[in-house]
C-alpha atoms as an extended CHARMM CRD file, in Angstrom:
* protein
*
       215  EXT
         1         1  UNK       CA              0.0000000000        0.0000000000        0.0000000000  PROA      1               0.0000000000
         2         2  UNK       CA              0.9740000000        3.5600000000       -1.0010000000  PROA      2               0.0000000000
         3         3  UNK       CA              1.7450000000        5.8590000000        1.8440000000  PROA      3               0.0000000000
         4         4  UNK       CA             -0.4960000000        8.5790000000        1.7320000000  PROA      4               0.0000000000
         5         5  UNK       CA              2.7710000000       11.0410000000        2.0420000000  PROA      5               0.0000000000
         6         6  UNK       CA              3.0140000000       10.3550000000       -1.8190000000  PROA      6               0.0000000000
         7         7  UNK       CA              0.0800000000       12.1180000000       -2.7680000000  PROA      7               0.0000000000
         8         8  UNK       CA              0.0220000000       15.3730000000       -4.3760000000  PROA      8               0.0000000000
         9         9  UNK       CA             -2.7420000000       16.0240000000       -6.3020000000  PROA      9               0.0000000000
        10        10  UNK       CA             -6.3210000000       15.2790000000       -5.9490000000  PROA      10              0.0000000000
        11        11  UNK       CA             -9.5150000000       15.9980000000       -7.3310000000  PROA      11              0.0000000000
        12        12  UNK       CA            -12.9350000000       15.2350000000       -6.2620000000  PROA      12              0.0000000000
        13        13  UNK       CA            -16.1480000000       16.0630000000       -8.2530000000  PROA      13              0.0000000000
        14        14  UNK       CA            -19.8310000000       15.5510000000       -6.7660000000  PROA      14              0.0000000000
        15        15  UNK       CA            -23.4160000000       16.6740000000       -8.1310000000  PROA      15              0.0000000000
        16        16  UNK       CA            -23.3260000000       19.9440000000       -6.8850000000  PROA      16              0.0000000000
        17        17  UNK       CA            -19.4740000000       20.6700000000       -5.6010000000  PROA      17              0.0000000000
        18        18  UNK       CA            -15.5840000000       19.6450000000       -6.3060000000  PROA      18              0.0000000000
        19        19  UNK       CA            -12.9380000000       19.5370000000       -3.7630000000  PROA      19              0.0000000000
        20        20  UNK       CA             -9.3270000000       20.3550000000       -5.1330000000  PROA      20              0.0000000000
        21        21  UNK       CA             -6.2430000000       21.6400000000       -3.0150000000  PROA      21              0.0000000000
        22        22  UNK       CA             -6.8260000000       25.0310000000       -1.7260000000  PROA      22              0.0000000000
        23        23  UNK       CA             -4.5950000000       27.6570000000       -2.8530000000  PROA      23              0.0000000000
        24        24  UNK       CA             -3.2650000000       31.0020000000       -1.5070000000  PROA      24              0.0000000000
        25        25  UNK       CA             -5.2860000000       32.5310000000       -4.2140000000  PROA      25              0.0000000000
        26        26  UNK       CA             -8.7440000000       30.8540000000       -2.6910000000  PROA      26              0.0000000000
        27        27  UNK       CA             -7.8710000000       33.0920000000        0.7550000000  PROA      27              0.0000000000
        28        28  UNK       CA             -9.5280000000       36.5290000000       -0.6830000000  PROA      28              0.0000000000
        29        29  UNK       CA            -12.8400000000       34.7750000000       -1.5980000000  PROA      29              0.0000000000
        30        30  UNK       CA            -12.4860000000       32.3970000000        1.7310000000  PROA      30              0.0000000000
        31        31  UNK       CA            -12.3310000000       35.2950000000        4.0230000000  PROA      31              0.0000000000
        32        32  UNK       CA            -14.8280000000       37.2410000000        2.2000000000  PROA      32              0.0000000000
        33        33  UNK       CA            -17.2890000000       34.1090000000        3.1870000000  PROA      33              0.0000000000
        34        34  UNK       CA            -16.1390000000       34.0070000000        6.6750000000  PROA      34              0.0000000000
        35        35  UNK       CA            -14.3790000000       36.5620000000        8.3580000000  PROA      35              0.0000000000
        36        36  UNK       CA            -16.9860000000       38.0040000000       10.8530000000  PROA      36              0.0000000000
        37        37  UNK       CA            -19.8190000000       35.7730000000        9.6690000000  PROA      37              0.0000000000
        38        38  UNK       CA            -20.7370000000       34.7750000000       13.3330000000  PROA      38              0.0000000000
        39        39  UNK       CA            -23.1910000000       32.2130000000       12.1980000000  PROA      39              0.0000000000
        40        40  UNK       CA            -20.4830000000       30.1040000000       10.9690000000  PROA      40              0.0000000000
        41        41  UNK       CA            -17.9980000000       30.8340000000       13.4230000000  PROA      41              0.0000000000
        42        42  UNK       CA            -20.0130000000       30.1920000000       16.7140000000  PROA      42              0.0000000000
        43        43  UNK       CA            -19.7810000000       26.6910000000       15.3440000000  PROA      43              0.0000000000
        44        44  UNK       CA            -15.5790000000       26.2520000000       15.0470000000  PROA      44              0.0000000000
        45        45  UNK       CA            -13.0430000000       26.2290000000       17.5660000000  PROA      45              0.0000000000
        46        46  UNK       CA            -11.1720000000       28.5160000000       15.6410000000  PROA      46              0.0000000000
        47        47  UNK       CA            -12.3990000000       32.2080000000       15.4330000000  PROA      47              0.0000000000
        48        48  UNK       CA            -11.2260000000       33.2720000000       11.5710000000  PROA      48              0.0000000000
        49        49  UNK       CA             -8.5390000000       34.2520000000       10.0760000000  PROA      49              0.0000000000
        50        50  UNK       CA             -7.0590000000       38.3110000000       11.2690000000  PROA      50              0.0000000000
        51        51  UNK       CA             -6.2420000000       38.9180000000        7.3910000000  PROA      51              0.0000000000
        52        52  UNK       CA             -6.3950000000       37.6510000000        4.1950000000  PROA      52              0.0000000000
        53        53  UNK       CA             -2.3750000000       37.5250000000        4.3550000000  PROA      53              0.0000000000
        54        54  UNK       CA             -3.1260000000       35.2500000000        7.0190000000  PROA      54              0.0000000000
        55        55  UNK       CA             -5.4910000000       32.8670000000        5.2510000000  PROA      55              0.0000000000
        56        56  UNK       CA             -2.6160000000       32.7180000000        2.1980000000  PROA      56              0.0000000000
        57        57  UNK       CA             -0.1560000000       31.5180000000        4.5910000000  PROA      57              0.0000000000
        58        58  UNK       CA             -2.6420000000       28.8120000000        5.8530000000  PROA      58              0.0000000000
        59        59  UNK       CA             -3.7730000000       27.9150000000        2.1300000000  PROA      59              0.0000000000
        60        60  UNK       CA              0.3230000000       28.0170000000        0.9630000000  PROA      60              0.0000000000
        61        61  UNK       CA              0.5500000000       24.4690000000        1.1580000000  PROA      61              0.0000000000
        62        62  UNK       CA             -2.9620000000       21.7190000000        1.0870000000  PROA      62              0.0000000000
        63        63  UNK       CA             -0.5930000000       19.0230000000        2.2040000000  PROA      63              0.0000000000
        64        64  UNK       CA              0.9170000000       19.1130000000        5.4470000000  PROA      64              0.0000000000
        65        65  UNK       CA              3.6770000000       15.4920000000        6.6630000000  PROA      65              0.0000000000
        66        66  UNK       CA              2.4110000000       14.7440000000       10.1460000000  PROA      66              0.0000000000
        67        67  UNK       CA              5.0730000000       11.8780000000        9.9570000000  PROA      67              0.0000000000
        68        68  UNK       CA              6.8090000000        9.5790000000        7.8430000000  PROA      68              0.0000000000
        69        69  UNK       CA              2.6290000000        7.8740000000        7.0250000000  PROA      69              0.0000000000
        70        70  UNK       CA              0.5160000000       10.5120000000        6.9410000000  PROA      70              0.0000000000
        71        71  UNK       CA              0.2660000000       14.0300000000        5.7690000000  PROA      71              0.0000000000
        72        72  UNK       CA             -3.4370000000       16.4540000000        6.6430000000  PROA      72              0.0000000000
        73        73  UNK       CA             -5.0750000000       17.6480000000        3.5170000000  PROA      73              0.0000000000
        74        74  UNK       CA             -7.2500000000       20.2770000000        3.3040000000  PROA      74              0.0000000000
        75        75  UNK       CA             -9.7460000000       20.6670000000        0.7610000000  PROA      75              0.0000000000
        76        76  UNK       CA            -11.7450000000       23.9850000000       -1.3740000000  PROA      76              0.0000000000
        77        77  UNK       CA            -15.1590000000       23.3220000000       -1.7610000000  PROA      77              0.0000000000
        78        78  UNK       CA            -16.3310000000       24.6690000000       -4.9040000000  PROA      78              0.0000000000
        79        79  UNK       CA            -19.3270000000       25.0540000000       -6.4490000000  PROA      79              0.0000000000
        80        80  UNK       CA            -20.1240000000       23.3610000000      -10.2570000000  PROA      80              0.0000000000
        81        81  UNK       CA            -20.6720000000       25.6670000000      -12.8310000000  PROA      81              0.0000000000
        82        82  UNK       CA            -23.3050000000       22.7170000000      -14.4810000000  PROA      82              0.0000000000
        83        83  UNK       CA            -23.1920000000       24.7630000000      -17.5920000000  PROA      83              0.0000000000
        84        84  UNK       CA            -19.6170000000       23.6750000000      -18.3600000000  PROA      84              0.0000000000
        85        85  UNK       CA            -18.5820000000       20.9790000000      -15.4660000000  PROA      85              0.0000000000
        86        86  UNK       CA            -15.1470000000       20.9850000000      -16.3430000000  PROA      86              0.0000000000
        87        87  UNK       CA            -11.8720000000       21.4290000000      -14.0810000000  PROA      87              0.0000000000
        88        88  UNK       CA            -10.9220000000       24.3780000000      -15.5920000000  PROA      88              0.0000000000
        89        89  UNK       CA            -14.4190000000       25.9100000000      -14.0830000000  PROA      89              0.0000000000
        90        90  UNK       CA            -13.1120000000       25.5090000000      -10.5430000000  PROA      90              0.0000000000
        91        91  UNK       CA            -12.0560000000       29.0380000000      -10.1990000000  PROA      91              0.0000000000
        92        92  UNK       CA            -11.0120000000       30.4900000000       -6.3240000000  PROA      92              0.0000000000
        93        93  UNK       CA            -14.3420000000       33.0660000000       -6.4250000000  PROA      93              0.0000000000
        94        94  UNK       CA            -16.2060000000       30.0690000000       -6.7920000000  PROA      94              0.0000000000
        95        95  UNK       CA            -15.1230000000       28.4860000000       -3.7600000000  PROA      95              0.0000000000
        96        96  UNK       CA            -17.8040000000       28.3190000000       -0.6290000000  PROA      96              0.0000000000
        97        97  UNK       CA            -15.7230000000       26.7130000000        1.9020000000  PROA      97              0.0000000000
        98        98  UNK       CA            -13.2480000000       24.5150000000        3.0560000000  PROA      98              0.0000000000
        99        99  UNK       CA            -12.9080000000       20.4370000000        4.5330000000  PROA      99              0.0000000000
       100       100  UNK       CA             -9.7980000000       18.9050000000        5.6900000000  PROA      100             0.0000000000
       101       101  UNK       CA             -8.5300000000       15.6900000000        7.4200000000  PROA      101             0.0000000000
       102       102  UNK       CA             -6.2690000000       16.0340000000       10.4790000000  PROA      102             0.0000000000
       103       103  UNK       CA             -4.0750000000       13.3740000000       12.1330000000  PROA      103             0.0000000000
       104       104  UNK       CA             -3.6740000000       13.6440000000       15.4030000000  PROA      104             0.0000000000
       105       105  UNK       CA             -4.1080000000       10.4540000000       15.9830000000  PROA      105             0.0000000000
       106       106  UNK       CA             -2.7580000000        8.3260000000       13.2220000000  PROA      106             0.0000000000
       107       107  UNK       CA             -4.9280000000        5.6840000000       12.8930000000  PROA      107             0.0000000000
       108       108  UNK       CA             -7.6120000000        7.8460000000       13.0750000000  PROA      108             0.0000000000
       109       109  UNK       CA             -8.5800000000       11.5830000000       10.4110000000  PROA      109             0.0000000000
       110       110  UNK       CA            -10.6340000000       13.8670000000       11.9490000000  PROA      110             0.0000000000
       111       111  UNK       CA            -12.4760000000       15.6170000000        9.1040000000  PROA      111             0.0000000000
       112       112  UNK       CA            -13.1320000000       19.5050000000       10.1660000000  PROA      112             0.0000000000
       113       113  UNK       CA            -15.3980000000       21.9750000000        7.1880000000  PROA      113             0.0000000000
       114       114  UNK       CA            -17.1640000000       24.9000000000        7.2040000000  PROA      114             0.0000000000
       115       115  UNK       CA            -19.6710000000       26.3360000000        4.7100000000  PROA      115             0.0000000000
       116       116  UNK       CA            -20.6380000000       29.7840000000        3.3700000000  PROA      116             0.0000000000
       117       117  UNK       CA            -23.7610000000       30.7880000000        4.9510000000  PROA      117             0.0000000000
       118       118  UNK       CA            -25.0640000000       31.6570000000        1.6290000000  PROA      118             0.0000000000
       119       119  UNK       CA            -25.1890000000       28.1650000000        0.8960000000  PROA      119             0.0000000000
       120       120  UNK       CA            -26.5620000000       26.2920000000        3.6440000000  PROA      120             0.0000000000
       121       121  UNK       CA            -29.6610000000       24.0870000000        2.7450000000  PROA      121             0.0000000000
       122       122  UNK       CA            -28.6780000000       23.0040000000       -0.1410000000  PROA      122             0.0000000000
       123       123  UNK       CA            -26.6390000000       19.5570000000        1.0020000000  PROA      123             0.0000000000
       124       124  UNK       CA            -23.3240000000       21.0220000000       -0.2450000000  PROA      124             0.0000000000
       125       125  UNK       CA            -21.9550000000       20.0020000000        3.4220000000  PROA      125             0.0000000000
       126       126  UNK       CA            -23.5740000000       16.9470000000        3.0960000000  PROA      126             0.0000000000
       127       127  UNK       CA            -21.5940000000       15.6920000000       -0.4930000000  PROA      127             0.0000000000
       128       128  UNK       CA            -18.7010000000       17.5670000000        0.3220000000  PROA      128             0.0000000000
       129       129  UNK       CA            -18.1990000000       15.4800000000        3.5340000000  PROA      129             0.0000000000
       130       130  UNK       CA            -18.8720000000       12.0570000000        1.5220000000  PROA      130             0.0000000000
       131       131  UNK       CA            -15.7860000000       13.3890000000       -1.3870000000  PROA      131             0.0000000000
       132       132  UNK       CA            -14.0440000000       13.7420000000        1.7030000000  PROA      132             0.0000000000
       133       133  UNK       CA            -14.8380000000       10.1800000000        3.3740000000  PROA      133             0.0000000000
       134       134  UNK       CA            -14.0570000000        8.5230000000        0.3120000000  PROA      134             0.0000000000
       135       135  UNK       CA            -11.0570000000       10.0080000000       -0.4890000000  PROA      135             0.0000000000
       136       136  UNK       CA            -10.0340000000        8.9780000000        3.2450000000  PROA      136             0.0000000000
       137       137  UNK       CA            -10.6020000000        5.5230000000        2.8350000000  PROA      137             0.0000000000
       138       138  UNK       CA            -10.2090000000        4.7870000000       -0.5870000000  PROA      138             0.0000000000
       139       139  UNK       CA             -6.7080000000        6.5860000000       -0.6840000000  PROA      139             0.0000000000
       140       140  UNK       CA             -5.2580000000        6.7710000000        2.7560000000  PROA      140             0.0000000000
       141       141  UNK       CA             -6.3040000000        3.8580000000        3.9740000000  PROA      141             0.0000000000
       142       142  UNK       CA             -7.5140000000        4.6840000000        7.2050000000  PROA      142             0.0000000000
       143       143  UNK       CA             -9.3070000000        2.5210000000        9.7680000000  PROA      143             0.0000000000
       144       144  UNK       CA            -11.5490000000        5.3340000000       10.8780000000  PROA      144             0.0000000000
       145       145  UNK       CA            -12.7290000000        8.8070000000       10.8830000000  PROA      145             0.0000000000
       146       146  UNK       CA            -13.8770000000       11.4210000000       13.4020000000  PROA      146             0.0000000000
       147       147  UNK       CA            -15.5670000000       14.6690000000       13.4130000000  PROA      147             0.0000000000
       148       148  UNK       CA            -16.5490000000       16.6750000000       16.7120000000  PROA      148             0.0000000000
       149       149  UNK       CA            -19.5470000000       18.8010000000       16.3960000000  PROA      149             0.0000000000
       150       150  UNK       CA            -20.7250000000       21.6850000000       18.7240000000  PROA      150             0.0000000000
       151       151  UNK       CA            -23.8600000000       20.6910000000       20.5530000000  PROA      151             0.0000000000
       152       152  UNK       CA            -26.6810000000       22.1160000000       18.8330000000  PROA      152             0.0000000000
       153       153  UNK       CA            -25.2300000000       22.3920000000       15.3340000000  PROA      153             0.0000000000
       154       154  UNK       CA            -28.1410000000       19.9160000000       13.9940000000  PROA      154             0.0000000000
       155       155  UNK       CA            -27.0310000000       21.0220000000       10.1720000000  PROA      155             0.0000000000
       156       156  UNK       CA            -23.3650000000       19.5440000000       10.5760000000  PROA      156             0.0000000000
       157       157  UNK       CA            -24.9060000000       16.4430000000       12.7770000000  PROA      157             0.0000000000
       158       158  UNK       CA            -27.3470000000       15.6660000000        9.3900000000  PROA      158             0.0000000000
       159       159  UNK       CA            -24.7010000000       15.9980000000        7.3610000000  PROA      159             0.0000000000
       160       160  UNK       CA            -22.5590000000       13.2680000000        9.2360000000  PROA      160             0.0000000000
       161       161  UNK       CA            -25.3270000000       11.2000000000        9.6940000000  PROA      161             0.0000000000
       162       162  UNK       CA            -26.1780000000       10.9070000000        6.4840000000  PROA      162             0.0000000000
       163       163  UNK       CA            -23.3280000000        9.5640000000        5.4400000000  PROA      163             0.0000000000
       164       164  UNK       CA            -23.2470000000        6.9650000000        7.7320000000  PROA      164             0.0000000000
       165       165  UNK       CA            -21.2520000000        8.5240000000       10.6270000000  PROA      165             0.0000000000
       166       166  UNK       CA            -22.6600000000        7.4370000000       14.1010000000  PROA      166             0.0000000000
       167       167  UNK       CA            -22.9890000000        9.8440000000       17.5370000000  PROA      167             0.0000000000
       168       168  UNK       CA            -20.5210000000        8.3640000000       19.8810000000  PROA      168             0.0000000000
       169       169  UNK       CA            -20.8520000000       10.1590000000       22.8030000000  PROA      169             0.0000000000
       170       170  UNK       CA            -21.3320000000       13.8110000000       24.2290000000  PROA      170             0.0000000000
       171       171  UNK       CA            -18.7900000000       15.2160000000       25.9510000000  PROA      171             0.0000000000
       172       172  UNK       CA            -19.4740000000       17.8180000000       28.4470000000  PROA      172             0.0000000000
       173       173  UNK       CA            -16.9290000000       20.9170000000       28.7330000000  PROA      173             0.0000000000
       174       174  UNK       CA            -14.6190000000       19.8030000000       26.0800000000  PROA      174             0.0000000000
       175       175  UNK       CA            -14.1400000000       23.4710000000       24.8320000000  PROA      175             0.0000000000
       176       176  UNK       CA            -13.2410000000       26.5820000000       26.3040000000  PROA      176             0.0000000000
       177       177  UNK       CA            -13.3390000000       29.4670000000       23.9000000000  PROA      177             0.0000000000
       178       178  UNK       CA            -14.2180000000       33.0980000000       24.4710000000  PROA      178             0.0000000000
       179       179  UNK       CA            -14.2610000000       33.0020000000       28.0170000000  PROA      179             0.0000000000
       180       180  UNK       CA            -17.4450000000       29.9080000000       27.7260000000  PROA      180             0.0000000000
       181       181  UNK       CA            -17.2530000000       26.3270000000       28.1990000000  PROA      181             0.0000000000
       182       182  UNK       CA            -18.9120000000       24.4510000000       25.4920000000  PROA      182             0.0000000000
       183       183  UNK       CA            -20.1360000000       20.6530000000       24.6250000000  PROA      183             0.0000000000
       184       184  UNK       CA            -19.4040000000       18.7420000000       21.7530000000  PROA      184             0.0000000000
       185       185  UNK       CA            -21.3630000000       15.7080000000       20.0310000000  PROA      185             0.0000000000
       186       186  UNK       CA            -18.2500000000       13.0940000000       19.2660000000  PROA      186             0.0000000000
       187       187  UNK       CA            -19.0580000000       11.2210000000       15.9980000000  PROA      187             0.0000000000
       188       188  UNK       CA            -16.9570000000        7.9650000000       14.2220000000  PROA      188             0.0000000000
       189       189  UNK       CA            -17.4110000000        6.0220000000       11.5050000000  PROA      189             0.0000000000
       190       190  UNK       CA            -15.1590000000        2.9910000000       10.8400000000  PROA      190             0.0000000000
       191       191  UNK       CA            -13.7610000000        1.9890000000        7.1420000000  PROA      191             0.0000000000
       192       192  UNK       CA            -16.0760000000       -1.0060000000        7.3670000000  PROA      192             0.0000000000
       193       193  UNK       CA            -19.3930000000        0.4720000000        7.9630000000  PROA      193             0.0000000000
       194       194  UNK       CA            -18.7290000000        2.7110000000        5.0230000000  PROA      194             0.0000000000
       195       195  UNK       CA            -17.7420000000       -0.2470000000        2.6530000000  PROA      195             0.0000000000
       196       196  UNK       CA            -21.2750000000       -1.7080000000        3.9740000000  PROA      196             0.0000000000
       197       197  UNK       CA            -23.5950000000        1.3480000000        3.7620000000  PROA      197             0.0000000000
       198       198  UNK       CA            -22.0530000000        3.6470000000        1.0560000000  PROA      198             0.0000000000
       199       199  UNK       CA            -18.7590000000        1.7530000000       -0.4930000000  PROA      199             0.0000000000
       200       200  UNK       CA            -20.9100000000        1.3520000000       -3.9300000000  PROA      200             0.0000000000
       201       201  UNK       CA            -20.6100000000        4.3870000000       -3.8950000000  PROA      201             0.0000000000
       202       202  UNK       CA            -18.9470000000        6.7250000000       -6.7390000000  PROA      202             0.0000000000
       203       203  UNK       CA            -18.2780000000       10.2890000000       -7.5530000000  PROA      203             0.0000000000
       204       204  UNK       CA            -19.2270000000       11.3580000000      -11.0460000000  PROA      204             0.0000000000
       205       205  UNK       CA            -15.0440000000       12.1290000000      -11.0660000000  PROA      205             0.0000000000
       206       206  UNK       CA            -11.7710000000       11.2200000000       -9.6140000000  PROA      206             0.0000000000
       207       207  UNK       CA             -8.3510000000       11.9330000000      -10.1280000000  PROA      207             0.0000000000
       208       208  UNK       CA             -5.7430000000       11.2410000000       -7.2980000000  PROA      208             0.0000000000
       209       209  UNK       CA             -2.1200000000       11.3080000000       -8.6910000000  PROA      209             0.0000000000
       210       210  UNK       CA              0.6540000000       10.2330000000       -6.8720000000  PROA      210             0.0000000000
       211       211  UNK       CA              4.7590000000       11.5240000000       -6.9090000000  PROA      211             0.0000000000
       212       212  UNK       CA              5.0310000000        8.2670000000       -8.2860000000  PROA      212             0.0000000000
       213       213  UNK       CA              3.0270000000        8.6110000000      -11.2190000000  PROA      213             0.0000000000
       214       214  UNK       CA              5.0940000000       11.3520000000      -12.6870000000  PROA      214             0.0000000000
       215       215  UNK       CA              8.7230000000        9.7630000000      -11.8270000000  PROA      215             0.0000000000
């Protein structure tokens, strides 16, 4: 098996959204959607970037060696243009969010995302997070994958559910931000029990290249 360190470029398409590598030209139309936007950020740990300068630095690199296995990723979310669903329609003011995979834990990715405000309803979260799962275990190889989830965020919770992640446990005080200690929902699901609910299934396209494929 292929260490996932030897990725470098990958390429998701869904229905509605694709997930490439974000870039530091994505951080102007990123912070545009989020800086400030309180009804996003009441649901992250992590309060926005200060600057766009800031979210360049953060987008410099989508690929980031945790050790000699694994690497995070992190993922732009952007929207089809259905009109001409090409790559080369996956422009940076098209982007609506981000989703990455950490690993903390190395047998385990925690998968993290927000979404533009703008564009909640419309299950972008939802088939962003399954690219995202897939990608996980079809090219990492991981046993498992995490996502913690504010208590009361019942969008994000849907959007995990649905795609076959299960609510683990609720644990009390497990953030303190802002001066206020808050509760998260805890939610897994295991390789298997996606290979069993939703391994069938297939985005409409997929390219994952590897150093190795180009020497």
């Amino acid at each position: 098996m292929n260490s996932d360190r030897s990725i470098r470029n990958a390429l998701l398409f869904g229905e509605q959204v694709a997930l490439r590598p974000v870039t530091p030209a994505d951080a102007a139309p990123a912070y545009e959607r989020i800086q400030g936007r309180e009804a996003i950020l009441r649901w992250l740990v992590w309060r926005g970037p200060a600057s766009v300068e800031e979210m360049a630095r953060f987008f410099a690199d989508w690929s980031r060696p945790v050790d000699d296995e694994r690497s995070d990723y992190v993922f732009a979310i952007v929207l089809r243009d259905m009109s001409a669903p090409d790559i080369d329609t996956l422009a940076s003011e098209r982007v609506v969010g981000t989703i990455g995979v950490r690993f903390g834990d190395k047998d385990a990715g925690d998968i993290g995302y927000w979404i533009a405000e703008e564009h909640w309803g419309r299950g972008i979260g939802t088939e962003a997070i399954r690219l995202v799962t897939r990608f996980c275990f079809e090219h990492l190889a991981v046993p498992s994958l995490c996502a913690w989830v504010f208590v009361g965020n019942h969008a994000s919770r849907r959007a995990l559910e649905k795609n076959g992640y299960t609510h683990m446990r609720t644990m009390i005080g497990k953030v303190e931000r802002d001066g206020d200690v808050l509760d998260e929902w805890y939610f897994v699901l295991l390789r298997s029990e996606w290979e069993d609910a939703l391994g069938a299934w297939r985005p409409e396209y997929e390219r994952v290249e590897r150093v190795a494929d180009h020497g």
